[in-house]
N, C-alpha and C positions, 0 to 999 in steps of 0.2 A: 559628498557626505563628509568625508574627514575634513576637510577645508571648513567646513561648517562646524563639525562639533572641537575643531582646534579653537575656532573664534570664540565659540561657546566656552570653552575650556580657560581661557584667559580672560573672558569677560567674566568671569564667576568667582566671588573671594574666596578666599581660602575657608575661612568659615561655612561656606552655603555649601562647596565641596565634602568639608567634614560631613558635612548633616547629612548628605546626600549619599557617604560611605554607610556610615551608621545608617542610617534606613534601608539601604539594599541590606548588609548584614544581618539586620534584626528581623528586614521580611524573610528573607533568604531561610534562617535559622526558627521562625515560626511555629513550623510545625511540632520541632523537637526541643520546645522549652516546657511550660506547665499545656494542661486540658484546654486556660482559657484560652493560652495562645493557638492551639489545636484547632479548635471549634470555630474561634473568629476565623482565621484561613479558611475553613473549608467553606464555612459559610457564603464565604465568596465564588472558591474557587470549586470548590464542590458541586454547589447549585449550579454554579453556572456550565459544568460540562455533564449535568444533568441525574448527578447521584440523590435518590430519593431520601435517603436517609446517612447521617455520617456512620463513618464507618466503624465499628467494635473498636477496642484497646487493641486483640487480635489479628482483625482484621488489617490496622494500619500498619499494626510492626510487620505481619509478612507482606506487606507491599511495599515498607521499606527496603527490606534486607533483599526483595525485588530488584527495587529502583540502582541500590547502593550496590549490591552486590551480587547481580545478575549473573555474571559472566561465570563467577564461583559456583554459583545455586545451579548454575544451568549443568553440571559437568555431571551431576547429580541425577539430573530427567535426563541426558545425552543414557547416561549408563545404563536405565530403565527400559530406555526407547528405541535408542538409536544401534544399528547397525550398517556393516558395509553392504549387505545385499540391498536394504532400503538405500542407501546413498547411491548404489548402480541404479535402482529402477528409476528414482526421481531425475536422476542422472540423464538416464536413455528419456526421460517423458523431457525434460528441459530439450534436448536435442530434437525431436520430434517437435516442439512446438516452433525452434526458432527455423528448421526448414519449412515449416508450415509457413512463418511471415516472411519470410523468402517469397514466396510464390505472391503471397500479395503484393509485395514491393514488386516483384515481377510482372505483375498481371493490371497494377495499379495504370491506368492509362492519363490518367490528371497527369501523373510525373513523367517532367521531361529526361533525356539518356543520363545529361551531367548525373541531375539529382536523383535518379533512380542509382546509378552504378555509388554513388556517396552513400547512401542508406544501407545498397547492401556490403559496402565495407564497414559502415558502423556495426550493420549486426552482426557480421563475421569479429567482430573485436569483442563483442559482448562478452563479459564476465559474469557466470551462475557461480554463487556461491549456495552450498544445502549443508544442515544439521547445526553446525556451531562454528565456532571459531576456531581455525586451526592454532594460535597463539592466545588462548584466553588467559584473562587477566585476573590472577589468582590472589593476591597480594599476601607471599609469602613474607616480606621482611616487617609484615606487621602485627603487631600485637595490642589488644582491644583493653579496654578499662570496663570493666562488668557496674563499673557503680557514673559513668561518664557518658553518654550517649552521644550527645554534640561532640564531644572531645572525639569520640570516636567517629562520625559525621565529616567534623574537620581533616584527622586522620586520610581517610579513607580521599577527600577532596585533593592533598596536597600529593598524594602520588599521581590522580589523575590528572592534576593541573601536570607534573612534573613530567610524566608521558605525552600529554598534548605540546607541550612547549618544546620539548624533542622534536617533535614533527611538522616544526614551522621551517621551513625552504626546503624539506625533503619532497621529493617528489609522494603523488598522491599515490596510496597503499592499496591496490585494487584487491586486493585478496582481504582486506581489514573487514570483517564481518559485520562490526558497528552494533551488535544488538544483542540479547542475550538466547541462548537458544531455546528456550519454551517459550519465548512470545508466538501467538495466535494470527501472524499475520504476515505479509511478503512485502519486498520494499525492491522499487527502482531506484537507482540511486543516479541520476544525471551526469555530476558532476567527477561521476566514477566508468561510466555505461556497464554497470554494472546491477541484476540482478539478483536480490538474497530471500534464500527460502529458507529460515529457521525450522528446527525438527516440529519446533510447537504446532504449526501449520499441515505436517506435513503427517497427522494423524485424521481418526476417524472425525467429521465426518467427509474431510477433505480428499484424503488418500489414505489407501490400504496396501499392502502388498497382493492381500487375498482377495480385494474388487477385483469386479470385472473391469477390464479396461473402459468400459461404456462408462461408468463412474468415475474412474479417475481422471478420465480424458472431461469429463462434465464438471467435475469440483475442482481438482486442483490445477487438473488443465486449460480449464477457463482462467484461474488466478494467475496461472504463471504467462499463459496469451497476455493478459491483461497489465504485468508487468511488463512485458518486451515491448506492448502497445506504448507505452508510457514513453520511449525512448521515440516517438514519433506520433505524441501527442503537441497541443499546442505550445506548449515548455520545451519538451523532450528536443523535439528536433533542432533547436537554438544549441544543442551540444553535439559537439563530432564524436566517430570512435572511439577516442581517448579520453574523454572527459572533458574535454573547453569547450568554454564557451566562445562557438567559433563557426555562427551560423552556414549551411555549404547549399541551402535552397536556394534554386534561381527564383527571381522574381513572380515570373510565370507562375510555377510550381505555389509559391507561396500567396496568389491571388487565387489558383484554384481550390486552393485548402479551406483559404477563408470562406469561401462560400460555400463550401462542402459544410464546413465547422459552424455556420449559420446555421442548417438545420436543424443540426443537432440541439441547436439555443434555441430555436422556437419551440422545436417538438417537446425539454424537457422544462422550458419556461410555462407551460400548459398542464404540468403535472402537479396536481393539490396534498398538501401535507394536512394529516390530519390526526387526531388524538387515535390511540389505542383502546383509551378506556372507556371517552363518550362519544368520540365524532364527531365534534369541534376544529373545523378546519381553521389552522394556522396562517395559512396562508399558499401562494404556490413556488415551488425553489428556484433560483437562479440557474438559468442553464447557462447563462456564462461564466459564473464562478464555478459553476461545477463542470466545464465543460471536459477536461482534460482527464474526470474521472470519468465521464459518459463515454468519450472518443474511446478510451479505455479498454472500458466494461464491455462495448459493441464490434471492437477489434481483437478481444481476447474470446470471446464466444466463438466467433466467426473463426476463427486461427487454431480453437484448438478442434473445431466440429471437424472442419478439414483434417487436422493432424489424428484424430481418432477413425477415419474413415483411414488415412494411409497404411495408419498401422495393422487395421482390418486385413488387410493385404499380404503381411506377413502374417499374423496373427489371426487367424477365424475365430469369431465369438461363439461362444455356445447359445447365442441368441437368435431369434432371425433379425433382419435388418433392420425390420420396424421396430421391434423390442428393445434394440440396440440403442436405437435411436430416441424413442423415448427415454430410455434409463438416462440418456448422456444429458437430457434439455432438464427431465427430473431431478439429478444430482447438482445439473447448476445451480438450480432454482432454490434447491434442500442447504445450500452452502450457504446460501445467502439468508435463511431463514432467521428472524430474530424480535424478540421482543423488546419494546422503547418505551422509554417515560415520556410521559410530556415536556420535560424541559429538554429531556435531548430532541425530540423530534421538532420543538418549537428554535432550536439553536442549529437545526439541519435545514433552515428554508433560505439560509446563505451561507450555506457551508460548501465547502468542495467536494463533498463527499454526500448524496440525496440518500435520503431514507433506502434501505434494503428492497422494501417492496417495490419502487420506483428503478432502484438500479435493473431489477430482474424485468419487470414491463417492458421499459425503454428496450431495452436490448433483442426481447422478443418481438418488440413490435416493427426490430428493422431487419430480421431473419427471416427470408423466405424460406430456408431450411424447414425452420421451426412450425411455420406455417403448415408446410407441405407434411411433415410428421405429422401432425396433430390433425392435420382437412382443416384447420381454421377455411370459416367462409369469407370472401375478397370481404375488403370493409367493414369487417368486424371488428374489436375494441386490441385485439392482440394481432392482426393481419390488414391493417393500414394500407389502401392504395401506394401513399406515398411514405417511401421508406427512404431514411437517412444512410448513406453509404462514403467510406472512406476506404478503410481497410477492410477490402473482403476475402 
């Protein structure tokens, strides 16, 4: 790739270069010049990640001061939200989930001794980070222009340029949080083996301090299964312990994946995306571009059901077992619940990421667990003869 864009680089006049500074600039800066520049971006980029309507004056500036200045904003919802007795629980549930993929890398019989004993030294290295950033980026030595927006825009870019360019041949920051702490979501990070659960996730309807464990081991303990999953999905496992990329599967190993990971592609190659509003089928989603979120989705269900029955063990529910049980497939199910436009749903039929409804199907329909809760009857629409298995 560099080899290539050097050639490009010298075959290009200096002129075509200018033009080509100036146009990322002016796209770059877009948003925050006049309305028509506004309107024209979103038009594109708006529609197309499926916002029905643009956004308010309102609307855009605090999802600016979002985007631009997260990490600040966040110290703000940390104060409102967060505490150390939440940071223990989520704490002990993260612990609880990764002895739970213990036992499947243990119990996994596709993997041969090498690559089984590599995986469970990868997971023994895993990094959970929860709530926020212990170093967040506050940008004290700066001062804003009330009448300059861009200028402040700029501002705000030349410190971050000025912090990343720091951080070129230092070794990789596993504890660097990457995200601001009220985002609504959990992230693997590969290139780190490192999983991060922001405080924003890490509310109602995902986790409570005051749920039953049957809930949180079904919401948020499905999400954070479902990130550890990620470090030994079809990406994932191409990285060691440490974060290189520095594949350690024998061959074997990786012939029996692939055809494990074929099911997966047929079973959700079969699944139809369709409108919310009328019923207009879009089309049906790629199970192979989504595969690494399905392998996912079906090893963190599976990872935390287990890690919720363990904890039953110390823990007695004030439920009986079958109440337990449903609460924990009800709460996954509830987490994942969501309304979509049509152009997000018509932009999810090759995305990596299938529709909500489809993540929670697929996943049921490869749980015997689930099955056996519920009495589903053999060969029913959610208790399939043939069920996809990897990490169980």
């Amino acid at each position: 790739y560099f080899d290539k864009a050097e050639a490009l680089l010298k075959n290009t006049t200096l002129d075509d270069l200018r033009t080509i500074v100036e146009y990322k600039l002016i796209h770059a800066s877009s948003k925050y010049l006049t309305p028509e520049f506004r309107t024209a971006n979103w038009n594109l980029f708006g529609k197309y990640f499926g916002e029905a309507v643009e956004p308010t004056r309102e609307q855009f500036c605090a999802k600016e001061v979002d985007d631009v200045l997260g990490e600040l904003l966040g110290q703000y919802f940390l104060d409102a939200v967060w505490s150390p007795g939440t940071a223990k629980k989520v704490d002990e549930l993260v612990k609880a989930l990764k002895s739970s993929f213990s036992t499947s890398i243990a119990t996994a019989d596709w993997l041969d001794n090498s690559t089984r004993a590599n995986a469970q030294t990868k997971l023994s290295k895993l990094v959970h980070l929860v709530g926020g950033p212990e170093k967040p980026q506050l940008y004290p030595t700066l001062t804003f222009d009330s009448k300059s927006y861009l200028k402040n825009q700029w501002k705000v870019s030349q410190v971050d340029i000025d912090t990343n360019l720091k951080l070129n041949g230092q070794p990789v920051d596993r504890r660097r949080f990457g995200v601001p702490p009220h985002v609504v979501n959990a992230f693997h990070r590969p290139y780190a083996n490192q999983v991060v659960l922001p405080a924003g996730i890490l509310q109602k309807p995902f986790f409570d301090s005051q749920f039953d464990a049957a809930q949180n081991f079904g919401a948020i303990g499905a999400t954070i299964g479902h990130e550890i999953t990620h470090g030994y999905d079809n990406t994932g496992r191409e990285f060691d312990g440490d974060g290189n990329l520095n594949p350690l599967w024998s061959e074997a190993t990786k012939t029996a994946f692939k055809a494990k990971a074929q099911c997966f592609i047929d079973q959700y190659d079969k699944f139809p995306v369709w409108s919310e509003v009328n019923g207009v089928v879009f089309g049906t989603i790629s199970g192979e571009i989504s595969l690494d979120e399905t392998i996912a989705d079906n090893g963190g269900l599976k990872t935390s059901f287990r890690a919720y029955h363990e904890n039953l063990k110390e823990f007695p529910s004030q439920y009986t077992e079958e109440a337990g049980d449903k609460l924990f497939y009800l709460s996954f199910a509830q987490a994942e619940c969501s309304k979509n436009t049509d152009d997000h749903l018509l932009g999810s039929v090759k995305s990596t990421h299938p529709p909500s409804r489809i993540r929670v199907t697929g996943a049921l329909q490869n749980d015997a667990e689930f099955a056996r809760v519920f009495q589903c009857p053999t060969n029913s629409y959610l208790n399939p003869s043939k069920k996809c298995l990897l990490w169980e």
